[in-house]
N, C-alpha and C positions, 0 to 999 in steps of 0.2 A: 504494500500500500504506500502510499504517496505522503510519507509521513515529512518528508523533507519539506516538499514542495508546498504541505498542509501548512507547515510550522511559518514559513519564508511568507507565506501570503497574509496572514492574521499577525505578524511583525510588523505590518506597515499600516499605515492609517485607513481603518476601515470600517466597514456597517455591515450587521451580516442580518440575515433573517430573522435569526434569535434575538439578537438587538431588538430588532425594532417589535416583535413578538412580545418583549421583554416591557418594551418601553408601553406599547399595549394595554400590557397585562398590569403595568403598578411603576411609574414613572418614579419614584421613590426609589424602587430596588435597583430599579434601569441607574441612578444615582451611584448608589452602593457598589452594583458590578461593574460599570464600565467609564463611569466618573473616577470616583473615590480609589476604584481599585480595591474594596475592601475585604479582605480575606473572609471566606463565607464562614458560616458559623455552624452549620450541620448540612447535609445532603439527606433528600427526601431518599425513602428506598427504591420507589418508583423512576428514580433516573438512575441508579446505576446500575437495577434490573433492566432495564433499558439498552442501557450501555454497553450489558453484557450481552444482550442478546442481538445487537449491530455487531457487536464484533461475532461472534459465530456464524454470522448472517452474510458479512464481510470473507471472513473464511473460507464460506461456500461457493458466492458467488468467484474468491478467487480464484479457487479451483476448476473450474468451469473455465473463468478467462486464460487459466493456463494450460485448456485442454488436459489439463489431472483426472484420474479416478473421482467420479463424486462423492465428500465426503461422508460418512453414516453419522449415525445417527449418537452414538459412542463418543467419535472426532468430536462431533460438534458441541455434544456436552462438555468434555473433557475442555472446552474452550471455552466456552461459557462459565462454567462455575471456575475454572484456572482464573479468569478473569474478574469474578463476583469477587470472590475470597480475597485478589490483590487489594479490589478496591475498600474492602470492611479494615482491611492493615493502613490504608491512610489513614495520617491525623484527623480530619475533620469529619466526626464521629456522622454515622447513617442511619438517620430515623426510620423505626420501625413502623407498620399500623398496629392498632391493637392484637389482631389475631397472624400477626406474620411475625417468620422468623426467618433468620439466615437459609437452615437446612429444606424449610416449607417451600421455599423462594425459587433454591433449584430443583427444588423436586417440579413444581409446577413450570419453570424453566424446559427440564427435559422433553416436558409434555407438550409444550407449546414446538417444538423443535422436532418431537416425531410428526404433530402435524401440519408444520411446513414441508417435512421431506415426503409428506404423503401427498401435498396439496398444492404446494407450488408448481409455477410451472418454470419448462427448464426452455430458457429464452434458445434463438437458434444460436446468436453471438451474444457475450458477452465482453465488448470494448475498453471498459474500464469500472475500478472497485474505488469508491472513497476519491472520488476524482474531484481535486479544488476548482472553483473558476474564481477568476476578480475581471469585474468587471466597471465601466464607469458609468455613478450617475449623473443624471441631465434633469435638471431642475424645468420642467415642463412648461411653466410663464417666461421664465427669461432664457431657456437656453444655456443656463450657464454649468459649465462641467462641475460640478460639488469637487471638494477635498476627499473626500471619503470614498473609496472605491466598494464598491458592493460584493462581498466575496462570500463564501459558502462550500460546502462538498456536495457534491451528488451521490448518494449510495450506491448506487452502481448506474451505470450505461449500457444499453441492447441495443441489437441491431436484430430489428426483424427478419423475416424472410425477403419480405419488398423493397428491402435497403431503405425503411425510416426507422431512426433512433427512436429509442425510446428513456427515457427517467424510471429508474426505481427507487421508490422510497418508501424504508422501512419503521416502521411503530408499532408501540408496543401498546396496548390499550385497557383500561376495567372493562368497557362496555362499548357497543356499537355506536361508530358513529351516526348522528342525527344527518339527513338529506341537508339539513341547512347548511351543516360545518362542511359538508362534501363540496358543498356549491360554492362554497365562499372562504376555504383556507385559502390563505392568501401565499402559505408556503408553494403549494402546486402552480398559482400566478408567477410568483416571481421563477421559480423555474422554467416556465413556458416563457419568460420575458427573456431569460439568459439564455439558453439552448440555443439560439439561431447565433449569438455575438459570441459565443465558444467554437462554432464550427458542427454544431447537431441538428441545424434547420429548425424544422419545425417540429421537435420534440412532444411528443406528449408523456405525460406525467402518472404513473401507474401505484397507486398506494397501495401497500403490502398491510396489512395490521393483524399485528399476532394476538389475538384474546384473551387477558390473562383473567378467565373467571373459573367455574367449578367445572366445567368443560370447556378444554382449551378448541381455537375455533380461528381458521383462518379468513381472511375477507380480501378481496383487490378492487376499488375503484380507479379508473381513470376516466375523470370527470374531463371535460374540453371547456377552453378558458378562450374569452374574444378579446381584441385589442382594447376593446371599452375596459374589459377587466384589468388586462395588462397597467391600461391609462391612470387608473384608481390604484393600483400599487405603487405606483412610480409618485404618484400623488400622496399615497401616507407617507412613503420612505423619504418623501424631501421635506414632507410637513412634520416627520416624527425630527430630522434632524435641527430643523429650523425652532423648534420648541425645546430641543438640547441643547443649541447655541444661545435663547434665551434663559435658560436652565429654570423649566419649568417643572420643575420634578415634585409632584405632590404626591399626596398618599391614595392610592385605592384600595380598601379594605373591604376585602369581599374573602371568596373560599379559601382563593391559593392563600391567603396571611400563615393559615397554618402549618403549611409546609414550607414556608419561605428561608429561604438560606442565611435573612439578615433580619428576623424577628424579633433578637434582643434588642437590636442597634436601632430596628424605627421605632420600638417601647421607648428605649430610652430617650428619642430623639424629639418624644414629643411634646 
């Protein structure tokens, strides 16, 4: 994986998805992460269950891109939980939920992973694993190139049978997503906006979501995104950054507060 080229891109002044997701979701913590810099204070267990299961995911599809043996079902645990266990040894302690545990975690891990290998499908090409882009943005009224370059990975790159790319993008989920969130993640936009300025035309965007509930449960949409959508992303990414450079960063107190990585620090802040 492209770990070099990962690290070299997100070293230079930039805006990523998660950013602006972030800024979104509680302009505060958007404050804390990417203002302040401020060393987080715990991790949900929900993202580095996550974590682990892109990187297995990653593993897979590499294998594929390298014309390898497909990996089983064993491999792909064995990377998965290798990777769970390093992240519970870093410092910055991982919140549990009430009825979950470390060993509960991969058990349901494994389960979500036999049925990816029963369910997914096996693309004809696989072009590329964890691939970065940066790209530049264009502030839409005036034209003017922003400071900040738009940069991100793609989970993986397909090349169909008809020679069009495709985007995969993998998640991990409690519950099905709603029609609304499908029509309007604005993650699957801005990849249909970059695909053509990397060299993948006109990309569409394929979501993978692995089920983590009492039966694990695969799902794929690929929803199709119009230039109007495009227009509207390109529109919050310049209007989220233009309210950074004003540093409007106030508090939204809604679900996520409780899982949040800097809850002691807006307590005290307030």
């Amino acid at each position: 994986m492209n770990q070099a080229a990962i690290k070299q891109i997100f070293a230079e002044e930039h805006v990523s998805y998660s950013a602006i997701s972030k800024y979104k979701m509680c302009p505060r913590s958007y404050r804390f992460r990417y203002v302040d810099r401020a060393a987080p204070e715990t991790r949900a267990s929900a993202l580095v269950f996550g974590s682990s299961i892109h990187e297995s995911l990653a593993h897979f599809y590499g294998k594929l891109r390298d014309n390898e043996p497909e990996p089983s079902l064993e491999e792909l645990t064995k990377v998965f939980s290798e990777y769970f266990n390093i992240e519970l040894t870093k410092p910055v302690p991982v919140i549990f939920g009430e009825k979950e545990s470390a060993e509960g975690l991969i058990e349901t891990g494994t389960e979500m992973l036999r049925v990816f290998l029963e369910e997914a499908e096996r693309p004809h090409r696989v072009v590329a694993v964890e691939s970065p882009f940066s790209v530049e943005l264009i502030d839409p009224e005036t034209g003017e190139v922003l400071p900040p370059r738009l940069v991100g990975v793609f989970d993986a790159v397909v090349q169909d049978a008809d020679g069009r790319f495709r985007i995969l993008e993998h998640k991990t989920a409690g519950k099905r997503w709603a029609q609304s969130r499908i029509e309007n993640d604005m993650q699957i936009t801005a990849y249909t906006h970059v695909a053509p300025l990397v060299g993948y035309g006109n990309a569409d965007v394929t979501i993978q979501i692995l089920l983590k509930q009492k039966k694990a449960a695969f799902e794929t949409y690929s929803p199709t995104r119009t230039d109007s959508d495009r227009a509207d992303f390109i529109e919050t990414a310049v209007g989220i950054l233009r309210a950074v450079e004003a540093e409007a960063f106030y508090p939204n107190r809604d679900w996520q507060c409780k899982s949040c990585s800097f809850a002691g620090r807006c307590r005290c802040g307030r």
